[in-house]
PQR file of N, CA, C, O and H, with PARSE charges and radii, in Angstrom:
ATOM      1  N   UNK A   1       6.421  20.453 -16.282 -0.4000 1.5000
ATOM      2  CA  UNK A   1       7.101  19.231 -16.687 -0.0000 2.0000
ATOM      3  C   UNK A   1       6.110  18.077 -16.550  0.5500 1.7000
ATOM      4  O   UNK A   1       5.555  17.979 -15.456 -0.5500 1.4000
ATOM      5  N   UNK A   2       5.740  16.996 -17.702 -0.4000 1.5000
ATOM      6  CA  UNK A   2       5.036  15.986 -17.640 -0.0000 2.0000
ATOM      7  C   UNK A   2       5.592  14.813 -16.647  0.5500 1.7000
ATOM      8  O   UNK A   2       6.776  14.489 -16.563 -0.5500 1.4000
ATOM      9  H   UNK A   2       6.191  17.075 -18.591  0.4000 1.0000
ATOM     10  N   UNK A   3       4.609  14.292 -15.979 -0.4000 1.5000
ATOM     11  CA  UNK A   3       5.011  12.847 -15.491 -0.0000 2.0000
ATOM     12  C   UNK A   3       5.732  12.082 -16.164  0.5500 1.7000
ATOM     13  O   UNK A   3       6.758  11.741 -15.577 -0.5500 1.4000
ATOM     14  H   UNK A   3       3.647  14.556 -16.047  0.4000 1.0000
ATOM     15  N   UNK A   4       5.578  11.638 -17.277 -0.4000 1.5000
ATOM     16  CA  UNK A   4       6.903  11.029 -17.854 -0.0000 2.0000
ATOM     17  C   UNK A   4       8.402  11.652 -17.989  0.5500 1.7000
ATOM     18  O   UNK A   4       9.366  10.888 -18.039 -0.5500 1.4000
ATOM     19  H   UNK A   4       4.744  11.916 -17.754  0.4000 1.0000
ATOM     20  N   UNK A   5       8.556  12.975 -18.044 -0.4000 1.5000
ATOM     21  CA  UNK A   5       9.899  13.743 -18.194 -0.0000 2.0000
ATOM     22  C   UNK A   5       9.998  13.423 -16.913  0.5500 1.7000
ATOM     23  O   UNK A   5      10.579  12.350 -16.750 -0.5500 1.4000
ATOM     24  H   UNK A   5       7.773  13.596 -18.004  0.4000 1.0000
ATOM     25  N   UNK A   6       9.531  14.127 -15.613 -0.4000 1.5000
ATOM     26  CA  UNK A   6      10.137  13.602 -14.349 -0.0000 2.0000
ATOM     27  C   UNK A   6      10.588  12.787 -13.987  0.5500 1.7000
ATOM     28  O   UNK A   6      11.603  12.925 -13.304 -0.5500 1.4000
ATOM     29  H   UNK A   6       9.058  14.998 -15.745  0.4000 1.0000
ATOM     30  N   UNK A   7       9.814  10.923 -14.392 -0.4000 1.5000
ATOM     31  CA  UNK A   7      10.164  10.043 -14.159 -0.0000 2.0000
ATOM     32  C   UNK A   7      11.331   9.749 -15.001  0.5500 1.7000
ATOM     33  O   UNK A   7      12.387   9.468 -14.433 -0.5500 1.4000
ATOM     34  H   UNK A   7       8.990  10.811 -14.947  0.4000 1.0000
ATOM     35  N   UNK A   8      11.279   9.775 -16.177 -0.4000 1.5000
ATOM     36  CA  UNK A   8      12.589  10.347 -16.897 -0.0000 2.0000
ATOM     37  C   UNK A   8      14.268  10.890 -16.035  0.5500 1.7000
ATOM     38  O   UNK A   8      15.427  10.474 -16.049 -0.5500 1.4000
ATOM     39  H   UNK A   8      10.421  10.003 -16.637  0.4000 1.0000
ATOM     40  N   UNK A   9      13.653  11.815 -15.483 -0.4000 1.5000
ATOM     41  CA  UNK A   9      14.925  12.397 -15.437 -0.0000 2.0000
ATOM     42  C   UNK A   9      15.443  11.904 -13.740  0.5500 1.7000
ATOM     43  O   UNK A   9      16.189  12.512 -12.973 -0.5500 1.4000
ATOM     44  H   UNK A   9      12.711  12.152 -15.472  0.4000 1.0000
ATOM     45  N   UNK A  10      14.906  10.920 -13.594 -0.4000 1.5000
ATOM     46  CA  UNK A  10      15.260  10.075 -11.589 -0.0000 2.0000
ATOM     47  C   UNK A  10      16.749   9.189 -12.468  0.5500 1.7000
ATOM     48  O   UNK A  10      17.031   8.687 -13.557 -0.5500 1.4000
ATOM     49  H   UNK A  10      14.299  10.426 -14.217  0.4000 1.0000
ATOM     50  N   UNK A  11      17.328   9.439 -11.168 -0.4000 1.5000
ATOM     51  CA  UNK A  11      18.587   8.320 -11.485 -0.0000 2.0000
ATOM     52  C   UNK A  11      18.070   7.431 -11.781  0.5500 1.7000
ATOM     53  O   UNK A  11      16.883   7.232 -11.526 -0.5500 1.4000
ATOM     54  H   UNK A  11      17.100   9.847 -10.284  0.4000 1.0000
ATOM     55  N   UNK A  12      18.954   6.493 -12.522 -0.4000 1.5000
ATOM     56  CA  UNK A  12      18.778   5.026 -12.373 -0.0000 2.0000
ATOM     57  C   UNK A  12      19.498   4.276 -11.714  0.5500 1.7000
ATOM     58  O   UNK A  12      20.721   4.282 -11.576 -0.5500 1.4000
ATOM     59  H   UNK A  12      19.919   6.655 -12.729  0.4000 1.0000
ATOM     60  N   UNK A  13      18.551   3.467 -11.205 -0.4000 1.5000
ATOM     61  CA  UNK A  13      19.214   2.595 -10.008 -0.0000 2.0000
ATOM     62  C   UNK A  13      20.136   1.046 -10.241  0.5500 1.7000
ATOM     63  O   UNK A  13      20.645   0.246  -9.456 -0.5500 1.4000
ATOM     64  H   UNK A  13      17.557   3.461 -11.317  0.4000 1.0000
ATOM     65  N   UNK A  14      20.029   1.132 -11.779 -0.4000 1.5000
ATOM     66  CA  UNK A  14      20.258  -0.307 -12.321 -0.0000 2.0000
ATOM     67  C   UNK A  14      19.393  -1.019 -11.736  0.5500 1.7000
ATOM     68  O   UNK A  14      20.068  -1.852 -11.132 -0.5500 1.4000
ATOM     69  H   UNK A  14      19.615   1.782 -12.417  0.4000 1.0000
ATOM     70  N   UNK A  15      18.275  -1.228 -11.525 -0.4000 1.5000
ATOM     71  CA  UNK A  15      17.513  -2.083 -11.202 -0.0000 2.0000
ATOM     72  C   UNK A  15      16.834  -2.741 -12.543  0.5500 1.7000
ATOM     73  O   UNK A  15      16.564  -1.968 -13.463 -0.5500 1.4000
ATOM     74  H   UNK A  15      17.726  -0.552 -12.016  0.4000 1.0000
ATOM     75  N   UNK A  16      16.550  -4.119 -12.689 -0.4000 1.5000
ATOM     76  CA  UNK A  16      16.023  -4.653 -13.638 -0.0000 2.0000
ATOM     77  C   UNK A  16      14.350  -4.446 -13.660  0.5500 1.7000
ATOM     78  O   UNK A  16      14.010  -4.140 -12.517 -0.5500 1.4000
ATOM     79  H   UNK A  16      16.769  -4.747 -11.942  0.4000 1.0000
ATOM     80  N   UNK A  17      13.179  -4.508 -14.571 -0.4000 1.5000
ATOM     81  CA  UNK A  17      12.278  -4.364 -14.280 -0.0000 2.0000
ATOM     82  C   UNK A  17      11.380  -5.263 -13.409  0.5500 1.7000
ATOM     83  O   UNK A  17      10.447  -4.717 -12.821 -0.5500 1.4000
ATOM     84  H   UNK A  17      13.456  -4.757 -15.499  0.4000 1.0000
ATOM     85  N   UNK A  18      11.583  -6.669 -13.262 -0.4000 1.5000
ATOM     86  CA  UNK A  18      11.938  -7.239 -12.935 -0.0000 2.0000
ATOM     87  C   UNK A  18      12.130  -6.823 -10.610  0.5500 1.7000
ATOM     88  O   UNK A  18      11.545  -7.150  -9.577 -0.5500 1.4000
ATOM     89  H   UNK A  18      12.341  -7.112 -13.741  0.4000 1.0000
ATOM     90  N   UNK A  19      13.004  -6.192 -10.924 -0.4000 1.5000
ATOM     91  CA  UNK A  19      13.511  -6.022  -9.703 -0.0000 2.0000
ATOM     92  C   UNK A  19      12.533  -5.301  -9.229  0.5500 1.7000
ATOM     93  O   UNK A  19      12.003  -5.599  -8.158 -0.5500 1.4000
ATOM     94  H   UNK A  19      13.478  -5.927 -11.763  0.4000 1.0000
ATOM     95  N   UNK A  20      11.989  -3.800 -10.265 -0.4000 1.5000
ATOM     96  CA  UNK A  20      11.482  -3.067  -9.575 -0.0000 2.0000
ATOM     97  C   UNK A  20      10.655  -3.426  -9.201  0.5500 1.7000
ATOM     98  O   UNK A  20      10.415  -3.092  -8.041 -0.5500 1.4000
ATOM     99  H   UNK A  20      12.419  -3.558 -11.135  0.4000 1.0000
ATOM    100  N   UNK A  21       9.495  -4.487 -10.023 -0.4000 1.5000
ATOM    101  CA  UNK A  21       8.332  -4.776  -9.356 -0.0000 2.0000
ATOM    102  C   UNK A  21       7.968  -5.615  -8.488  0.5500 1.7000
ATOM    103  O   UNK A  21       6.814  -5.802  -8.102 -0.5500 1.4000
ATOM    104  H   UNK A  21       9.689  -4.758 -10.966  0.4000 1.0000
ATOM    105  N   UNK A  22       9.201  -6.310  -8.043 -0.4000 1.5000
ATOM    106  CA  UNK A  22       9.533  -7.150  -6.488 -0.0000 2.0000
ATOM    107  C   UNK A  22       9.343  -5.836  -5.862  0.5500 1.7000
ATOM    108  O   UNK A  22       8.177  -5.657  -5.510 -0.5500 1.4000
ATOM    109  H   UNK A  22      10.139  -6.158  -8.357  0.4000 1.0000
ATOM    110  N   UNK A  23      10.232  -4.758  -5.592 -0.4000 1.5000
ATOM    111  CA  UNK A  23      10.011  -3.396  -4.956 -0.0000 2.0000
ATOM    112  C   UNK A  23       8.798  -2.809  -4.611  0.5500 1.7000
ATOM    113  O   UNK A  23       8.496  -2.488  -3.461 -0.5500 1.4000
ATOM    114  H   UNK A  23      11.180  -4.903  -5.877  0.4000 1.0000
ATOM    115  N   UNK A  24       8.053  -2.656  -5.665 -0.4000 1.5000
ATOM    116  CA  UNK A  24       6.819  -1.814  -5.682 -0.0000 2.0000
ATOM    117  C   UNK A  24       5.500  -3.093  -5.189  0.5500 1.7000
ATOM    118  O   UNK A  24       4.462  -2.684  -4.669 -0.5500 1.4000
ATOM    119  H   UNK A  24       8.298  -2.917  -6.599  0.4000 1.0000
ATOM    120  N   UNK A  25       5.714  -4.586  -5.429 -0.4000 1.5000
ATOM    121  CA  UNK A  25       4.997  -5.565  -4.509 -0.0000 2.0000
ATOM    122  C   UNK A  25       5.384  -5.520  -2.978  0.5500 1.7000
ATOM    123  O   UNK A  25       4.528  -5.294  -2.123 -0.5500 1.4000
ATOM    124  H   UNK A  25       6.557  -4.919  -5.852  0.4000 1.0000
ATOM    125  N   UNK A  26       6.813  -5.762  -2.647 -0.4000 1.5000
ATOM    126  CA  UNK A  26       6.991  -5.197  -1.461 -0.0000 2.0000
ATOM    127  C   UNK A  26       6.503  -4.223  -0.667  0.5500 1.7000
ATOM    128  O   UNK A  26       6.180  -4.402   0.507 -0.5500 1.4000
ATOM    129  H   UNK A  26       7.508  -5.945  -3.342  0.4000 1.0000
ATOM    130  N   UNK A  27       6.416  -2.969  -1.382 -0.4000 1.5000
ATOM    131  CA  UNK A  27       5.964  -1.432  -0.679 -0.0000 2.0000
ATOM    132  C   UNK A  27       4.904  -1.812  -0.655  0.5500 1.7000
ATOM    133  O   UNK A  27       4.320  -1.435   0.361 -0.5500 1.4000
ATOM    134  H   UNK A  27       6.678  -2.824  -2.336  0.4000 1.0000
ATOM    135  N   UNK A  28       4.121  -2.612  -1.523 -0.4000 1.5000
ATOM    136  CA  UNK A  28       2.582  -2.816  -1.424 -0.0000 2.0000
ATOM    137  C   UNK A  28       2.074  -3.514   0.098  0.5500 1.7000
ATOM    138  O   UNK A  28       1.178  -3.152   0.860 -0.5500 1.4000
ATOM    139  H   UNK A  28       4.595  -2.919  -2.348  0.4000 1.0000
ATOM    140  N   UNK A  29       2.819  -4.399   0.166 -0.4000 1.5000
ATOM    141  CA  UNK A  29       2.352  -5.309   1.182 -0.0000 2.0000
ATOM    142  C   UNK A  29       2.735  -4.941   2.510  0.5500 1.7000
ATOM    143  O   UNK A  29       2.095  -5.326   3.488 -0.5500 1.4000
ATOM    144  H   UNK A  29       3.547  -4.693  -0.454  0.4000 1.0000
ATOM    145  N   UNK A  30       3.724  -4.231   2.588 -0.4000 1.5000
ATOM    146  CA  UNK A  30       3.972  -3.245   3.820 -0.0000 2.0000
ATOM    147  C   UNK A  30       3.273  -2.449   4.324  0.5500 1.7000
ATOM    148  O   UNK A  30       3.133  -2.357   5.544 -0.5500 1.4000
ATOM    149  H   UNK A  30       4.244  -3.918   1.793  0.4000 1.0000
ATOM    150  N   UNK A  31       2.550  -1.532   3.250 -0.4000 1.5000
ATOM    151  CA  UNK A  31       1.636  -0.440   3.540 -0.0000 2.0000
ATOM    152  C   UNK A  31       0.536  -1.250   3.747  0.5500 1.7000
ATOM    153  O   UNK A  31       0.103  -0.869   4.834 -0.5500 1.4000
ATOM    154  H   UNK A  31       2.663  -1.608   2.259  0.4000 1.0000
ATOM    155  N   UNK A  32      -0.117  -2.075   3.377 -0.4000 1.5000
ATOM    156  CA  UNK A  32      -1.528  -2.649   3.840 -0.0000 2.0000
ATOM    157  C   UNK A  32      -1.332  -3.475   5.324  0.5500 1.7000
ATOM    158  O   UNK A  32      -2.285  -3.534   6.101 -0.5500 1.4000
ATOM    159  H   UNK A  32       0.235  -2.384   2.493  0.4000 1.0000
ATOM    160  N   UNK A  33       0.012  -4.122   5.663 -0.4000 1.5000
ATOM    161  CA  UNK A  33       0.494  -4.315   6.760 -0.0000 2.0000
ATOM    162  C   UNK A  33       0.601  -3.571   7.651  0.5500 1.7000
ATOM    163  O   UNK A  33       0.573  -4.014   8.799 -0.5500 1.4000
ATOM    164  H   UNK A  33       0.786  -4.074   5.032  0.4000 1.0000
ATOM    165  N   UNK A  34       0.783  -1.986   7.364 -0.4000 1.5000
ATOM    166  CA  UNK A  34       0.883  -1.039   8.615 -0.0000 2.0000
ATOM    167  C   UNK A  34      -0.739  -0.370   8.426  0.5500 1.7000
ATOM    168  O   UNK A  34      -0.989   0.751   8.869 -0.5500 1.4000
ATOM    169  H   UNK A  34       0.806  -1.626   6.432  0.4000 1.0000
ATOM    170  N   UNK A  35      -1.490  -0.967   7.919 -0.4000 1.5000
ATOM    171  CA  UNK A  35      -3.117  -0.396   7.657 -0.0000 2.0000
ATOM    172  C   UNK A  35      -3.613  -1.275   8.787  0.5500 1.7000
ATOM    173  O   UNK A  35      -4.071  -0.857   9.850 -0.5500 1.4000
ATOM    174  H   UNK A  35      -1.288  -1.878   7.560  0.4000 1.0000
ATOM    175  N   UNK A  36      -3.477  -2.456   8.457 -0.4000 1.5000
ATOM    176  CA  UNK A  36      -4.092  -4.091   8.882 -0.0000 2.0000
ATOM    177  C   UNK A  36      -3.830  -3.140  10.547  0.5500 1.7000
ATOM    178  O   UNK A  36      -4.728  -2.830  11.330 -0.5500 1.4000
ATOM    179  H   UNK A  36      -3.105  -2.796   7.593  0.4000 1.0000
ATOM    180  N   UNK A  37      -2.144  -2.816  10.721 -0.4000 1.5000
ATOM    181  CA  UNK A  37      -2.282  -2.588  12.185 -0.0000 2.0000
ATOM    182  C   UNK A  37      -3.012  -1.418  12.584  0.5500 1.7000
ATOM    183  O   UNK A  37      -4.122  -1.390  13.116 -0.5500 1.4000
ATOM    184  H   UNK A  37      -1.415  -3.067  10.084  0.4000 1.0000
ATOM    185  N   UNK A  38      -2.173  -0.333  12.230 -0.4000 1.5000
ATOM    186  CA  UNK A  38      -3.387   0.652  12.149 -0.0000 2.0000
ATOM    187  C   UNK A  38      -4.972   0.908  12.603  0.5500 1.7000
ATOM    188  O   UNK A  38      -5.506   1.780  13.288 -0.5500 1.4000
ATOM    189  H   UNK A  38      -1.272  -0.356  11.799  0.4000 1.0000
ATOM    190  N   UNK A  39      -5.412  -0.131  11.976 -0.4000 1.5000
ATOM    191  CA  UNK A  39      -6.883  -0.575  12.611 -0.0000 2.0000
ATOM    192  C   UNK A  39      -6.977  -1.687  13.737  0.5500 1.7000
ATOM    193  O   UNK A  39      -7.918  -1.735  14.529 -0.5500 1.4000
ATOM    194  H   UNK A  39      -4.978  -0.839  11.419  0.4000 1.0000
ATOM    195  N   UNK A  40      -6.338  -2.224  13.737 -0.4000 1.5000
ATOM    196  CA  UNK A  40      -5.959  -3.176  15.038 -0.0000 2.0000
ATOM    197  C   UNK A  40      -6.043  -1.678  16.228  0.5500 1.7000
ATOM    198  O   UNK A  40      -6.969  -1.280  16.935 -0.5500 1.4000
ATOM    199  H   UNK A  40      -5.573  -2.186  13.094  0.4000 1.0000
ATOM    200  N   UNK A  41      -4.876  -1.243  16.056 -0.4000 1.5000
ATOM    201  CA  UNK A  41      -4.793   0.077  17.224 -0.0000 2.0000
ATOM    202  C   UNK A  41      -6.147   0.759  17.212  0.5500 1.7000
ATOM    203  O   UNK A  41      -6.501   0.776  18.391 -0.5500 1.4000
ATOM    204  H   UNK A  41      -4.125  -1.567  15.481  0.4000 1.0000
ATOM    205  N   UNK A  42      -7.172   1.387  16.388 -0.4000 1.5000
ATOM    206  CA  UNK A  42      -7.861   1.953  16.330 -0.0000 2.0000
ATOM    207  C   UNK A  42      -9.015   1.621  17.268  0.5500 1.7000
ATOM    208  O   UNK A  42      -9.566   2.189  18.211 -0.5500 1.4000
ATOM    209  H   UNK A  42      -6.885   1.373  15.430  0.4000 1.0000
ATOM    210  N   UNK A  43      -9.197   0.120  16.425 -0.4000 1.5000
ATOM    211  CA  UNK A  43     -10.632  -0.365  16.635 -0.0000 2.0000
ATOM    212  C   UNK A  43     -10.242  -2.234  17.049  0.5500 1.7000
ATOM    213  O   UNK A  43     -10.296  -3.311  16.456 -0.5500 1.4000
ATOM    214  H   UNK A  43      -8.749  -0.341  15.659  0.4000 1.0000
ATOM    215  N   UNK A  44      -9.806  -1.662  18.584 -0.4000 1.5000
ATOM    216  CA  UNK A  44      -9.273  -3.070  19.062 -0.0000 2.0000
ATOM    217  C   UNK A  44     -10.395  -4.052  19.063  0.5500 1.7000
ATOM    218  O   UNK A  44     -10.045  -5.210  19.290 -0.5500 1.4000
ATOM    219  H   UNK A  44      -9.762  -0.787  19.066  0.4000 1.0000
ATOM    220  N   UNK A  45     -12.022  -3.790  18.803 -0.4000 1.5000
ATOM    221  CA  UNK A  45     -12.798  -4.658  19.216 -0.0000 2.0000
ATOM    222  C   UNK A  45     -13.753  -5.220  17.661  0.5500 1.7000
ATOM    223  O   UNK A  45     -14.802  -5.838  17.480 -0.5500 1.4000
ATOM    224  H   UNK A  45     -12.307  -2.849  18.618  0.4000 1.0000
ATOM    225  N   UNK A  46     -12.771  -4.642  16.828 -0.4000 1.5000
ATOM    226  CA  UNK A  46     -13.015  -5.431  15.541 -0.0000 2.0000
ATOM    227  C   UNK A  46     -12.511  -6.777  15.541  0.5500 1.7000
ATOM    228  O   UNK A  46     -11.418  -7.075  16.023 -0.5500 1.4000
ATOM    229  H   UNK A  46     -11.919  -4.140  16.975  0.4000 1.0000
ATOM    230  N   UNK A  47     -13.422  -7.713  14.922 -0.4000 1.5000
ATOM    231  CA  UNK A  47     -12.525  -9.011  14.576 -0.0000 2.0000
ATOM    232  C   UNK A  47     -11.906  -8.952  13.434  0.5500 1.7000
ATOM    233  O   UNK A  47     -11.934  -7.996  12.659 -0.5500 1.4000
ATOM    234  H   UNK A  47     -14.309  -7.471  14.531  0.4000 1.0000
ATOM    235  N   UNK A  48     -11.239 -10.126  13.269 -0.4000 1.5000
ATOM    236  CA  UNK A  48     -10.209 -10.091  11.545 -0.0000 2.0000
ATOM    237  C   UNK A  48     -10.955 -10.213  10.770  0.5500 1.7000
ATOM    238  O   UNK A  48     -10.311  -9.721   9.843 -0.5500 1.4000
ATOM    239  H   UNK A  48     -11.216 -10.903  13.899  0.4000 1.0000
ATOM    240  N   UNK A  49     -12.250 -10.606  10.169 -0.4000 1.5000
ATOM    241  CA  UNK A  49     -13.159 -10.312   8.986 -0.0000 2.0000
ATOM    242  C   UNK A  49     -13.325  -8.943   9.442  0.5500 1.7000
ATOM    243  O   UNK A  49     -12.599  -8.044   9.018 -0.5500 1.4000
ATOM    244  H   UNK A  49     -12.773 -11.006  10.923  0.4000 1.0000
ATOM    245  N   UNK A  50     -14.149  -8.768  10.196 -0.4000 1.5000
ATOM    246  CA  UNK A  50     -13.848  -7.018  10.346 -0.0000 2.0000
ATOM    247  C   UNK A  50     -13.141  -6.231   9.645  0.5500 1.7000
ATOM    248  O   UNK A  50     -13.507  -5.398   8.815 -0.5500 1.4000
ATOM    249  H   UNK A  50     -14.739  -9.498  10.540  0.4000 1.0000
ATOM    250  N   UNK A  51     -11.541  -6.663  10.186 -0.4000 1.5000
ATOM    251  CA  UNK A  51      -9.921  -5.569   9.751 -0.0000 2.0000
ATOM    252  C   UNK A  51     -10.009  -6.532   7.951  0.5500 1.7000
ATOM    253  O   UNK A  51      -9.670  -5.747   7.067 -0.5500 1.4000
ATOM    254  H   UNK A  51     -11.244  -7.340  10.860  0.4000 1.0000
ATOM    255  N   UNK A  52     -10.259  -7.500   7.567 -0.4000 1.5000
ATOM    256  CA  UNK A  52      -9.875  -7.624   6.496 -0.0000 2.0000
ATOM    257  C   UNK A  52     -11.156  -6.931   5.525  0.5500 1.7000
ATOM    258  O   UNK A  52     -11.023  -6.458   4.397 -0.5500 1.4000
ATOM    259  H   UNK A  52     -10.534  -8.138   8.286  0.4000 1.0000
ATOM    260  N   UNK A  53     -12.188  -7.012   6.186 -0.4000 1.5000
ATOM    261  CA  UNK A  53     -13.327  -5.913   5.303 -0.0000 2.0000
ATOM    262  C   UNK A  53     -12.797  -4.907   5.122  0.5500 1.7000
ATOM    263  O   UNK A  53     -12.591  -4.627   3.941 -0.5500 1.4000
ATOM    264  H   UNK A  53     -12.295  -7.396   7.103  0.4000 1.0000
ATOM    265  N   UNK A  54     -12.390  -4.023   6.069 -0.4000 1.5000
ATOM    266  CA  UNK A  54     -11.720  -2.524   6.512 -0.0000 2.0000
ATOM    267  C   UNK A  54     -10.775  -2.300   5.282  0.5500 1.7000
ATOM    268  O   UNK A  54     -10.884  -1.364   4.491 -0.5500 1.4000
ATOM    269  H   UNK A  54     -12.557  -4.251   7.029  0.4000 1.0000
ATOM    270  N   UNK A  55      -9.652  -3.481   5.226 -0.4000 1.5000
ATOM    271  CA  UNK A  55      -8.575  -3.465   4.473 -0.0000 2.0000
ATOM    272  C   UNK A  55      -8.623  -3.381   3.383  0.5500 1.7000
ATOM    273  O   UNK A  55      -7.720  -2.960   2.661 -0.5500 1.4000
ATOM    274  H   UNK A  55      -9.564  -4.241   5.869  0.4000 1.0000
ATOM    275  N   UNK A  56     -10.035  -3.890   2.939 -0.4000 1.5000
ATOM    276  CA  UNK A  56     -10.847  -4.355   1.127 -0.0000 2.0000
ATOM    277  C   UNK A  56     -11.230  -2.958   0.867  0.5500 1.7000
ATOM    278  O   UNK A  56     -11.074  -2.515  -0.270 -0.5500 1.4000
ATOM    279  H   UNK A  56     -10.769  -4.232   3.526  0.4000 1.0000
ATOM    280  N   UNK A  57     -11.765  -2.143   1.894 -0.4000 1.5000
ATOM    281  CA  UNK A  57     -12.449  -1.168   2.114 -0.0000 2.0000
ATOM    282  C   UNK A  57     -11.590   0.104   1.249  0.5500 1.7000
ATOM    283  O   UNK A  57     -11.749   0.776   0.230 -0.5500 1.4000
ATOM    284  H   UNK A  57     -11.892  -2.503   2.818  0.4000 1.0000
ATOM    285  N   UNK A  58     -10.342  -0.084   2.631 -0.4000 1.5000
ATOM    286  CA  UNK A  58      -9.201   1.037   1.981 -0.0000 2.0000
ATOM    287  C   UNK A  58      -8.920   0.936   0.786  0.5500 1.7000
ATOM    288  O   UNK A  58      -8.951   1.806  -0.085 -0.5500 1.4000
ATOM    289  H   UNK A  58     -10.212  -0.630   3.458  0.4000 1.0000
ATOM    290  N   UNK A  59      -8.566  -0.401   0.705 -0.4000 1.5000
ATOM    291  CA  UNK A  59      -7.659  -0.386  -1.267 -0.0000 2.0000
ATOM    292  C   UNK A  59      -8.682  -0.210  -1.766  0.5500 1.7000
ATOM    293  O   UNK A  59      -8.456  -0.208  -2.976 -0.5500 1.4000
ATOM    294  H   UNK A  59      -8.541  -1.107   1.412  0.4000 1.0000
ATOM    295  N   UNK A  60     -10.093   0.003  -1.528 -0.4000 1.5000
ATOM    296  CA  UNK A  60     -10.864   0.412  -2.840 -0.0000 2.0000
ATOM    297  C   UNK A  60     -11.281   2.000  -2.602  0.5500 1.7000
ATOM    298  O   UNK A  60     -12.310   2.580  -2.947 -0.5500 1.4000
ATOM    299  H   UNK A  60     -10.277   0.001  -0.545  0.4000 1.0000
ATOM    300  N   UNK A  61     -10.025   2.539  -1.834 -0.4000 1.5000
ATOM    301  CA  UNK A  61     -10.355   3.808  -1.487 -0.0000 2.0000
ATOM    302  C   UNK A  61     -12.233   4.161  -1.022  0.5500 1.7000
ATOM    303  O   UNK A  61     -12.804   5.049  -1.655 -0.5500 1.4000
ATOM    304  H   UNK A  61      -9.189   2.068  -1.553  0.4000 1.0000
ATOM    305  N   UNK A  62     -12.843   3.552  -0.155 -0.4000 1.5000
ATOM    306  CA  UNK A  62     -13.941   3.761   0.178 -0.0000 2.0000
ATOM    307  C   UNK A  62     -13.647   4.286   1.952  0.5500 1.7000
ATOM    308  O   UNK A  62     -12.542   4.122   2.468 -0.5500 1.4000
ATOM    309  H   UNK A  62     -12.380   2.830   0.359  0.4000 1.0000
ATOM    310  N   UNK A  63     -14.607   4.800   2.571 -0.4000 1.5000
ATOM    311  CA  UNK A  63     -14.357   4.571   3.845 -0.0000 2.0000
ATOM    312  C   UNK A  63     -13.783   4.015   5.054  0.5500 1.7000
ATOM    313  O   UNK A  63     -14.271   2.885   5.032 -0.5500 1.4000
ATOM    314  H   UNK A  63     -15.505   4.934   2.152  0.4000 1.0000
ATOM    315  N   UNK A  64     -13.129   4.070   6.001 -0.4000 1.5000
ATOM    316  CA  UNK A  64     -12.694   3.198   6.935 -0.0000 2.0000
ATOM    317  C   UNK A  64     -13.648   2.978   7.931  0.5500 1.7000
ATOM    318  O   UNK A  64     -14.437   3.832   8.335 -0.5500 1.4000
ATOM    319  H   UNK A  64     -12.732   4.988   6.019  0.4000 1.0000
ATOM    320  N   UNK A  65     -13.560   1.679   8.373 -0.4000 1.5000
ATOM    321  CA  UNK A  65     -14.178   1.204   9.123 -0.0000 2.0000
ATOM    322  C   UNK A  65     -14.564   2.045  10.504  0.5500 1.7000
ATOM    323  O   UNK A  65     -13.808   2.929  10.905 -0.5500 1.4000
ATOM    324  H   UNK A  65     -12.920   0.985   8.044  0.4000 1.0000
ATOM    325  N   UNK A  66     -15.695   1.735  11.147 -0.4000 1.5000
ATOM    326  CA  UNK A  66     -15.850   2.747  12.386 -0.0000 2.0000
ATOM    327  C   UNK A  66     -16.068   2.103  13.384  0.5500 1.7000
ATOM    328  O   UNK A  66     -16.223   2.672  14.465 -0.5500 1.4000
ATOM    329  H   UNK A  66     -16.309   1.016  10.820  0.4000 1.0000
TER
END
C-alpha cells in the first residue's frame, strides 16, 4: 500500500488544514523542547550556544553534541 492510500484511509478528524498545521508546528516545537532538555540532562556543562548549536545540529540530522 502507497503512502498516500494509507494516509488516505486515517479517519478524519475534521480538522481544518489550517488546524492541522498549528498541530504539526506544535509537535514540532515540543520535540526540539524535549531535545533542548535532553541535552541539558546529558551534557550539564554545555552552555546555551552550546545546546542551541547541538539543537541546529539535530534538525540537520548531523551528530549530537559530545
Amino acid at each position: 500500500m502507497s503512502l498516500a492510500a494509507k494516509l488516505d484511509a486515517l479517519p478524519d478528524d475534521g480538522a481544518s488544514p489550517g488546524q492541522k498545521l498549528r498541530q504539526a508546528l506544535s509537535l514540532y516545537e515540543e520535540g526540539v523542547a524535549m531535545q533542548r532538555l535532553n541535552l541539558r540532562r546529558r551534557f550539564p556543562a554545555l552552555s546555551e550556544q552550546e545546546i542551541d548549536r547541538a539543537i541546529d545540529r539535530w534538525l540537520a540530522r548531523e551528530d549530537e553534541a559530545r
